[in-house]
MIDOSE-1310 file (N, C-alpha, C; in nm, 2 decimals, decimal comma, always signed):
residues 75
xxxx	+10,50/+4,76/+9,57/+10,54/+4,68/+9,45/+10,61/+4,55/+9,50; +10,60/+4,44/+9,43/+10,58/+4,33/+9,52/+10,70/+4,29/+9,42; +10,84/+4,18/+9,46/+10,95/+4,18/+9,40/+10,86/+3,96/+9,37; +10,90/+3,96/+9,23/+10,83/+3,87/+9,14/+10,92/+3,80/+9,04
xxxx	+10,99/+3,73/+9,11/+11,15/+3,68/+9,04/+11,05/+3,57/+8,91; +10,92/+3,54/+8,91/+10,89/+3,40/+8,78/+10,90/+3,50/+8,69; +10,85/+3,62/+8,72/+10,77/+3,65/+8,59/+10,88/+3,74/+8,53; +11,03/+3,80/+8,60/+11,14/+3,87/+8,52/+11,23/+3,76/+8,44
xxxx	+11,23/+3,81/+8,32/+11,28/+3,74/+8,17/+11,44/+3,72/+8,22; +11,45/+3,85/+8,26/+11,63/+3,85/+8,28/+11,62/+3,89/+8,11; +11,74/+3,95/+8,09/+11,81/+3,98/+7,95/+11,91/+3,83/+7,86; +11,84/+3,92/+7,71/+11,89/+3,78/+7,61/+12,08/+3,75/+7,62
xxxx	+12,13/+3,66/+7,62/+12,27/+3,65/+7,59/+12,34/+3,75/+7,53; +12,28/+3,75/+7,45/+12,36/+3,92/+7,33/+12,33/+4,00/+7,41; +12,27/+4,05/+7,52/+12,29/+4,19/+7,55/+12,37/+4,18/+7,73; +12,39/+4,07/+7,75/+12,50/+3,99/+7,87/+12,61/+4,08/+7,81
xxxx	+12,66/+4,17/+7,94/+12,78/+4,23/+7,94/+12,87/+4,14/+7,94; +12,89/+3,99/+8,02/+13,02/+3,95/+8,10/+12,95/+3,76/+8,04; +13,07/+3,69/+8,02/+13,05/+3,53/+8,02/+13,04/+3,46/+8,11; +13,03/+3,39/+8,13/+13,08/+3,29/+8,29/+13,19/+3,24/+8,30
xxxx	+13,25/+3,25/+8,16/+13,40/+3,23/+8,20/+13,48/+3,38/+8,25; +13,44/+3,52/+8,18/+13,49/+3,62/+8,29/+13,45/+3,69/+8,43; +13,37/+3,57/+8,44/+13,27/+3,65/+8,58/+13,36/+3,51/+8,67; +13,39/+3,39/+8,66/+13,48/+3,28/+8,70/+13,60/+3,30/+8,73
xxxx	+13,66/+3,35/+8,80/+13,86/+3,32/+8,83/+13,87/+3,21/+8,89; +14,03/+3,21/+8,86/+14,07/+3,08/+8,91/+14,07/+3,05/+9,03; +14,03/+2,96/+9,12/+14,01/+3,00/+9,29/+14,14/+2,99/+9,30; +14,16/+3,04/+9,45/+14,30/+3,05/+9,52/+14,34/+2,95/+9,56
xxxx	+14,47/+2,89/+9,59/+14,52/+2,80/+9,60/+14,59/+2,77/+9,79; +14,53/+2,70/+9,92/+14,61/+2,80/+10,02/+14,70/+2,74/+10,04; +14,79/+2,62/+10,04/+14,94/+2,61/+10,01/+15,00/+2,72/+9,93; +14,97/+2,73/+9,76/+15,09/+2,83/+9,71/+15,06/+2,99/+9,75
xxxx	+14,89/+3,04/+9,78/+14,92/+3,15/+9,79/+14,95/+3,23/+9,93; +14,99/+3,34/+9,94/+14,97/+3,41/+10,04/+14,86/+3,44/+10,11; +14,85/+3,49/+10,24/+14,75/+3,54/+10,33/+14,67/+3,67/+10,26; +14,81/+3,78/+10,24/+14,72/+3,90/+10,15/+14,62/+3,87/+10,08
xxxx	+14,65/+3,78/+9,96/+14,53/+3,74/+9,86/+14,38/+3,72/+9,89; +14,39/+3,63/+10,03/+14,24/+3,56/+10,11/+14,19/+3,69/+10,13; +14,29/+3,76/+10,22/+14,23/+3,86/+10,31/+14,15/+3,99/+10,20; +14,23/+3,98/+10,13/+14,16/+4,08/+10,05/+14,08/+4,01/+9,95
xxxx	+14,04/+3,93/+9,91/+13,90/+3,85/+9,85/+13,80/+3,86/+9,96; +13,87/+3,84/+10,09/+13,76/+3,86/+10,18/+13,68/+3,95/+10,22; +13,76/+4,08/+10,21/+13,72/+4,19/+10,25/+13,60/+4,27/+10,09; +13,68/+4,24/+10,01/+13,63/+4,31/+9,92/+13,47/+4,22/+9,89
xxxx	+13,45/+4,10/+9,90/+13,32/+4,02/+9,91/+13,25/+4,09/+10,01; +13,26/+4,17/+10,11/+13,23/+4,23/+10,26/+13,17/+4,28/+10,18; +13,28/+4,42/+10,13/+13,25/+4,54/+10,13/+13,13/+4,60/+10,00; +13,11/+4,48/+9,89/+13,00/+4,44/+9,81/+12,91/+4,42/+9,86
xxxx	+12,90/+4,31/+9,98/+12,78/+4,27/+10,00/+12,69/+4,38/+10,11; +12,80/+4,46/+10,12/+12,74/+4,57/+10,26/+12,69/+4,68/+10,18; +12,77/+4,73/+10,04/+12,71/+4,83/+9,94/+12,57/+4,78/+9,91; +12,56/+4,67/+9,88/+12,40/+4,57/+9,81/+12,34/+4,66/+9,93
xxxx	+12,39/+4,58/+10,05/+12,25/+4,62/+10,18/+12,21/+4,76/+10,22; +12,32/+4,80/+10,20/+12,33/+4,95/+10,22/+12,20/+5,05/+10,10; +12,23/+4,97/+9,97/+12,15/+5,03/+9,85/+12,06/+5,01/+9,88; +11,94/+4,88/+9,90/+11,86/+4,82/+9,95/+11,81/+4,91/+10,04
xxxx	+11,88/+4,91/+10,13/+11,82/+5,02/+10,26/+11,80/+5,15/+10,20; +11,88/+5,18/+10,15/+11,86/+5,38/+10,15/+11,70/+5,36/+10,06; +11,67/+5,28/+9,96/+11,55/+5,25/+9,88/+11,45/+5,24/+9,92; +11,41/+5,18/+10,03/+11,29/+5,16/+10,09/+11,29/+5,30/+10,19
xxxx	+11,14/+5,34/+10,11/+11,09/+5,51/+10,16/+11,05/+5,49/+10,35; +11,09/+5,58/+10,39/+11,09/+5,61/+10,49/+10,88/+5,58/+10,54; +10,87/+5,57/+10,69/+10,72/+5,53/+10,70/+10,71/+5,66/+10,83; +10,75/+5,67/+10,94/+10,77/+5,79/+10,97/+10,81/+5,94/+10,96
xxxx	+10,70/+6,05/+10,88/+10,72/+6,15/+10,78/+10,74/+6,26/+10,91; +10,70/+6,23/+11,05/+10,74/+6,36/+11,14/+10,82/+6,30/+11,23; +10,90/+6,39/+11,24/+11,02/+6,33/+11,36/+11,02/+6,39/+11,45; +11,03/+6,28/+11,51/+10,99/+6,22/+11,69/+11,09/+6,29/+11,76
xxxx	+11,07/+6,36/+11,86/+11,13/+6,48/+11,95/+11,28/+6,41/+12,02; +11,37/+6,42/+12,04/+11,46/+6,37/+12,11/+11,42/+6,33/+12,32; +11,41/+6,25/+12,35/+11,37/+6,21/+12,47/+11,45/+6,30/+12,58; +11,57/+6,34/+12,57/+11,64/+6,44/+12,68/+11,59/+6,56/+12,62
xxx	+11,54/+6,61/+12,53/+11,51/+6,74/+12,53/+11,36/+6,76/+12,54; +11,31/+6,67/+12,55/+11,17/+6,72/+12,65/+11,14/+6,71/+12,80; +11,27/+6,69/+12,85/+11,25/+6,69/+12,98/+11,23/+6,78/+13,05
């Protein structure tokens, strides 16, 4: 199955969970704010984008169906 971003519609407005004004925060400021704040924007950006790669991976079906002997225990 071949991934074909022209031909997906995407969904109408009315059935859009979120606006772009709630998907938008205000960016952070680094004079007034703290380190915590960055650090944890940062991390949680990570830890999303590693779930995405992580989902992606577990999805794509496996291509070797017989497993391959461990190399010290055929010795």
């Amino acid at each position: 199955m071949a991934l074909t971003l022209f031909d997906d519609r995407g969904c109408s407005l009315d059935q859009q969970r979120f606006t772009w004004r709630d998907m938008v925060q205000t960016p952070i400021s680094k004079p007034d704010d703290d380190a915590y704040p960055r650090v944890r924007i940062i991390l949680m950006n990570g830890l999303e984008v590693e779930a995405l790669r992580f989902s992606h991976t577990c999805a794509i079906p496996t291509i070797a169906t017989v497993p391959t002997p461990c190399p010290s225990r055929t010795r």
